[in-house]
C-alpha positions in Angstrom: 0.0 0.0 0.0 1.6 3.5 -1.1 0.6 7.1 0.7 -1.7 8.6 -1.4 -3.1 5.3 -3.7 -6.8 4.6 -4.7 -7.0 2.3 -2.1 -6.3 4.4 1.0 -8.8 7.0 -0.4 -11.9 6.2 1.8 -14.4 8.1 -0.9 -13.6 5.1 -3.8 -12.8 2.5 -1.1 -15.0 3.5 2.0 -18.0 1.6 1.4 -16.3 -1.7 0.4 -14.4 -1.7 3.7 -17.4 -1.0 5.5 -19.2 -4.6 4.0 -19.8 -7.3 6.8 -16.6 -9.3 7.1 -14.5 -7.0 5.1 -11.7 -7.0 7.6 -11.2 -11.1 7.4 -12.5 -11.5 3.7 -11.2 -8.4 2.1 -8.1 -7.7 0.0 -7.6 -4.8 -2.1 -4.9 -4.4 -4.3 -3.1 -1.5 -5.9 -3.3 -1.6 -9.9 -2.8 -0.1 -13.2 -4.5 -1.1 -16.6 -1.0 0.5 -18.3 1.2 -1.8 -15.8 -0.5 -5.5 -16.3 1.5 -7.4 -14.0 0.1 -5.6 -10.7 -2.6 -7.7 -11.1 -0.7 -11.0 -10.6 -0.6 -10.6 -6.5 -4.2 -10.2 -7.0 -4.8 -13.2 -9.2 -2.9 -15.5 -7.5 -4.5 -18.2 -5.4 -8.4 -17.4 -7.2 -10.9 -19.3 -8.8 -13.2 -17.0 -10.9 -11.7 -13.5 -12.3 -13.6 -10.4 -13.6 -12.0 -8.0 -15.9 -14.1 -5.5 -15.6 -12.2 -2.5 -16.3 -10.4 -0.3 -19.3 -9.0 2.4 -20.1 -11.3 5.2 -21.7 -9.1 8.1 -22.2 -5.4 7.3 -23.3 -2.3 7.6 -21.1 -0.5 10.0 -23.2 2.2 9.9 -21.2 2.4 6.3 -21.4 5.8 5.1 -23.9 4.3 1.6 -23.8 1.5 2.0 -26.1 0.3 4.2 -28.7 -3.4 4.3 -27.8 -5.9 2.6 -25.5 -7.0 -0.6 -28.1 -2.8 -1.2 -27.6 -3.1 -0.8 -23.8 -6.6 -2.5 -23.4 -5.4 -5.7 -25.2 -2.2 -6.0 -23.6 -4.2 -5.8 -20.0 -6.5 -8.3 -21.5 -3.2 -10.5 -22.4 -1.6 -10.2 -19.4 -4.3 -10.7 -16.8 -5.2 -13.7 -19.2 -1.4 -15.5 -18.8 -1.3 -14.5 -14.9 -4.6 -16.5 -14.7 -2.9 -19.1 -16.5 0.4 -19.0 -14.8 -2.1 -19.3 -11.4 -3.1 -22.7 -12.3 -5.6 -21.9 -9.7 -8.1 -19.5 -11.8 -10.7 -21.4 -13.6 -12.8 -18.8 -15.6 -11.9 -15.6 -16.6 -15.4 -13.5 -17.3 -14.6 -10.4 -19.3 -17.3 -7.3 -19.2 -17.3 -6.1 -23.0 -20.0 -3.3 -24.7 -22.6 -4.1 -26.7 -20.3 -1.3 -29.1 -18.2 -4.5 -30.1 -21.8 -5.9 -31.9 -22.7 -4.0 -34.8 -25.2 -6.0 -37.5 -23.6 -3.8 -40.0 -21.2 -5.7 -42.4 -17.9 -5.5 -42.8 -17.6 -4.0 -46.2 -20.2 -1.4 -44.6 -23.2 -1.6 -47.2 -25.4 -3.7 -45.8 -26.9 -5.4 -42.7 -27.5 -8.6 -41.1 -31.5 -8.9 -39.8 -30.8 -9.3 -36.3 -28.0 -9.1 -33.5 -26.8 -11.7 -31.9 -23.4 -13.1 -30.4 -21.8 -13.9 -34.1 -21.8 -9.6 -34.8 -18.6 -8.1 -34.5 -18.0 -4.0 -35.4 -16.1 -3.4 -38.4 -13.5 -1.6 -37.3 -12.6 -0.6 -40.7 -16.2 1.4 -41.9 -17.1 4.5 -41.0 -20.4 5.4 -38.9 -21.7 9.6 -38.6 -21.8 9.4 -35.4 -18.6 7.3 -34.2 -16.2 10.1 -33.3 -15.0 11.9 -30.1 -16.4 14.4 -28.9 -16.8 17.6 -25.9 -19.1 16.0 -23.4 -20.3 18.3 -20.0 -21.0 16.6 -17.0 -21.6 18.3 -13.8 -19.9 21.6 -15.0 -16.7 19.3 -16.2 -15.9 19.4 -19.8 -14.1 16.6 -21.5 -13.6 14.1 -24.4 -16.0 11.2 -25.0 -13.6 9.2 -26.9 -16.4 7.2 -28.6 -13.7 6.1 -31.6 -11.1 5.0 -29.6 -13.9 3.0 -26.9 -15.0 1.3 -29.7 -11.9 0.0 -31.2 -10.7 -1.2 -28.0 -13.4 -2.8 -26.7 -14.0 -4.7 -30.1 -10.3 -6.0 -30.4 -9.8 -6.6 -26.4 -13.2 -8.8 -26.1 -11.9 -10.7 -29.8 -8.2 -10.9 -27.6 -9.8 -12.4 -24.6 -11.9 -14.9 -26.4 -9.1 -16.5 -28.1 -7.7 -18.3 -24.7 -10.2 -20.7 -24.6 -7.8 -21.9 -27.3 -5.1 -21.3 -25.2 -3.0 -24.3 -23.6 -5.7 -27.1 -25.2 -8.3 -24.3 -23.3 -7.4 -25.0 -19.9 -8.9 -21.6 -18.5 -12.3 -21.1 -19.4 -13.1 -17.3 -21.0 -16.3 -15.6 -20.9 -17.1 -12.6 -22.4 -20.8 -10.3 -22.1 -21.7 -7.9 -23.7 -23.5 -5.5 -21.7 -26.3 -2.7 -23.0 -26.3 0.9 -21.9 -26.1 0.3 -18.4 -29.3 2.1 -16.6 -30.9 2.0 -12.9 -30.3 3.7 -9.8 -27.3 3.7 -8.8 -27.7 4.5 -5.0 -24.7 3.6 -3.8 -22.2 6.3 -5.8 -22.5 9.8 -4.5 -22.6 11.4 -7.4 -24.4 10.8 -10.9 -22.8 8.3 -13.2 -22.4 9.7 -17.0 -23.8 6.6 -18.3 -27.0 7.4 -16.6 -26.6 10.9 -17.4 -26.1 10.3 -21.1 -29.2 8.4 -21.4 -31.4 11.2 -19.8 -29.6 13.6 -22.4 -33.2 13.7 -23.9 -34.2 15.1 -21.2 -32.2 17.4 -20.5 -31.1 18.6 -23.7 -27.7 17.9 -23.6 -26.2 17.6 -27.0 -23.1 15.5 -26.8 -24.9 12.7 -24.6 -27.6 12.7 -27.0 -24.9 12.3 -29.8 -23.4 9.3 -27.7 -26.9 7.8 -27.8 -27.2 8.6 -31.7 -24.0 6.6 -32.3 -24.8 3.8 -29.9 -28.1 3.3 -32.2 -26.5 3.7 -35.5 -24.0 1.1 -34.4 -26.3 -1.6 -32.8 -29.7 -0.8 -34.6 -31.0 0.4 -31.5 -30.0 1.1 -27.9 -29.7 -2.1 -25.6 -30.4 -1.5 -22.4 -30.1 -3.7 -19.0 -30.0 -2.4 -15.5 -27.6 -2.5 -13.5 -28.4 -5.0 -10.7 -29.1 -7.4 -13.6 -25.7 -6.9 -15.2 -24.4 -8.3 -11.9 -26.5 -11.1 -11.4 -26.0 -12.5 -14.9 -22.2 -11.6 -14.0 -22.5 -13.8 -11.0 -24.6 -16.3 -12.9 -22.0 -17.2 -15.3 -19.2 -17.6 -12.8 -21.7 -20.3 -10.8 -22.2 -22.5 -13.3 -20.5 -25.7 -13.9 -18.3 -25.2 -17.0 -18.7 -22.2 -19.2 -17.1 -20.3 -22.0 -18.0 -18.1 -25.4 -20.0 -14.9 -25.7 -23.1 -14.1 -24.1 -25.4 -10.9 -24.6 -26.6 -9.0 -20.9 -29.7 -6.8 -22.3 -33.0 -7.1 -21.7 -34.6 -4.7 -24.6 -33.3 -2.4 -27.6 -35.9 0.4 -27.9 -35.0 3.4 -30.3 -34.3 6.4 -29.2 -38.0 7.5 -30.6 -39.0 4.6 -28.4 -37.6 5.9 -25.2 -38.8 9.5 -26.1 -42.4 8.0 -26.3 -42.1 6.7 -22.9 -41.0 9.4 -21.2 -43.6 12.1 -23.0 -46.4 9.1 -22.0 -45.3 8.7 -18.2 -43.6 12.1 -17.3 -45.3 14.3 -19.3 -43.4 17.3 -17.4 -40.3 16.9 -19.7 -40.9 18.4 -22.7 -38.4 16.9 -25.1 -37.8 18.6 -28.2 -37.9 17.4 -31.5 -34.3 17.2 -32.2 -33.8 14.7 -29.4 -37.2 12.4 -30.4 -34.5 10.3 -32.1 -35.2 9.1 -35.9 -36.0 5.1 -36.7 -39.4 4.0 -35.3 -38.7 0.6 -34.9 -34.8 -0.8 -34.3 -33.2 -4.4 -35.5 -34.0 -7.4 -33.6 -31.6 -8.6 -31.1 -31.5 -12.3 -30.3 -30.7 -11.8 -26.3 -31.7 -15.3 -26.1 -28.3 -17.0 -25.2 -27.8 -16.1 -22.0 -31.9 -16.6 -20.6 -31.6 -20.4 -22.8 -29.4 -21.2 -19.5 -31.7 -20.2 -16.6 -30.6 -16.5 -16.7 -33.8 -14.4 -15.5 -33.8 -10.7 -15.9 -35.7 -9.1 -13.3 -36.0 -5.5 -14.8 -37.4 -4.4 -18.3 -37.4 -1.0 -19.9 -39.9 0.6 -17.7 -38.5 0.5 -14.3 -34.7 0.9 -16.1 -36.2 4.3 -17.6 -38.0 5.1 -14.0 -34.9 4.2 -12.0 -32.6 6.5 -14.2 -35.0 9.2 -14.3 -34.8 9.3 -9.8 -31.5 8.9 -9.8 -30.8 12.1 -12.2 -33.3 13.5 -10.2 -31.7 13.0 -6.7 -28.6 15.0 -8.1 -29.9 17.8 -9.7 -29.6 16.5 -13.8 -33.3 17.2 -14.6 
């Protein structure tokens, strides 16, 4: 532990320390997406890891690697080996973005019917909307790096799933693909800008709304899954007996038109203008079938992940 580090700052670390049991159960590690190998004291002696996190904004005073796809995959590599070199770890479960699955094809002119786990993004076409971009939150300007997120998210998720043929596939790889993540968040103490980006109609904000706009013309539509449920199906695939491969977490993929109705229907005290009413009335199908085939049970559906988003940006002031 080093003076100063994330995990001796009580605001980030606070609430996990103050969990029953934390003091006998509880290890928290010092760690750095752009230095891989922390993670091996961390690793060492588990069963189940989640690689939850990467890097959205580019080190650039990192030497190592030219931009975040270099630096995400290299994570992705090296907490892969250290769960290999473990030979205690027996599933790695990766969180990727349903940004990696676009229905679009990969010479770019046409597009495939429906969505399911065999859609990749071709990295190589270009889409109106996939570009970075100012984005205010909370009187904070900065750069959504929506190009960049894409890229590495697409080519670390591809990276990960290629060690189930790793060492005749010894460790087992999951990867899921999770929707625009919505709900209320209770426990952060402040708003999260994925929520805040998907109340952008709401409140008029531009760039989120231009987020959403490119998360639809990627995906057809924008997938959405509430939080508590991206948990549970994260937990779900780590219980059962032997799994690996790709596996969707969203529950529904209404248009931005779609969600616009909602809200005018049910909260009729946001007015949301017509530039943010979105365009397509109906989005492509997505096939979320994969994961529920297995026992997976969603609990929440588009309503109470709208309603839930809609308090929490309440609570803090968005709207």
């Amino acid at each position: 532990m080093f003076p100063g580090s994330i995990i001796e700052d009580e605001s980030k670390v606070g609430l996990l320390k103050s969990l029953p049991h934390a003091d006998t159960k509880l290890s928290l590690f010092q760690a750095d997406i752009y230095n891989p190998v922390d993670f091996d004291p961390a690793i060492k002696g588990c069963e189940f890891v989640f690689h939850v996190a990467t890097p959205m904004v580019h080190n650039s005073q990192s030497s190592l690697y030219k931009d975040t796809a270099e630096a995400a995959i290299a994570g992705v590599r090296s907490i892969a080996d250290s769960c290999i070199r473990s030979q205690t770890v027996k599933r790695l479960i990766y969180t990727a973005s349903c940004m990696s699955a676009s229905p679009v094809t990969d010479d770019g002119v046409g597009t495939k019917s429906c969505v399911d786990e065999s859609c990749w993004t071709p990295l190589n076409v270009s889409f109106t909307y996939l570009n970075d971009f100012l984005l205010e939150s909370d009187g904070i300007v900065f750069w959504m790096f929506m190009k960049g997120y894409t890229r590495s998210k697409t080519l670390a998720e591809k990276e990960t799933l290629s060690y189930n043929e790793v060492d005749n596939g010894k460790l087992e790889v999951v990867t899921i693909p999770c929707g625009v993540v919505g709900g209320d968040q209770t426990l952060l103490p402040y708003l999260n800008s994925t929520v805040e980006t998907l109340l952008s109609q709401l409140s008029g904000n531009l760039s989120g709304y231009n987020s959403l706009k490119c998360v639809q013309e990627i995906t057809g539509s924008i997938p959405l899954v509430h939080l508590e449920d991206v948990c549970e199906a994260h937990i779900f695939c780590m219980e059962q007996p032997s799994l690996r491969g790709r596996y969707f977490c969203s529950v529904v993929n209404p248009t931005l038109k779609e969600i616009a109705l909602y809200v005018q229907e049910n909260y009729p005290e946001y007015k949301i203008a017509e530039e943010f009413r979105g365009g397509a009335e109906k989005g492509i199908v997505h096939d979320f079938t994969k994961l529920t085939n297995m026992g997976f049970v969603y609990k929440y559906r588009m309503e109470k992940i709208l309603d839930d988003c809609i308090r929490y940006g309440k609570r803090f002031g968005a709207l």
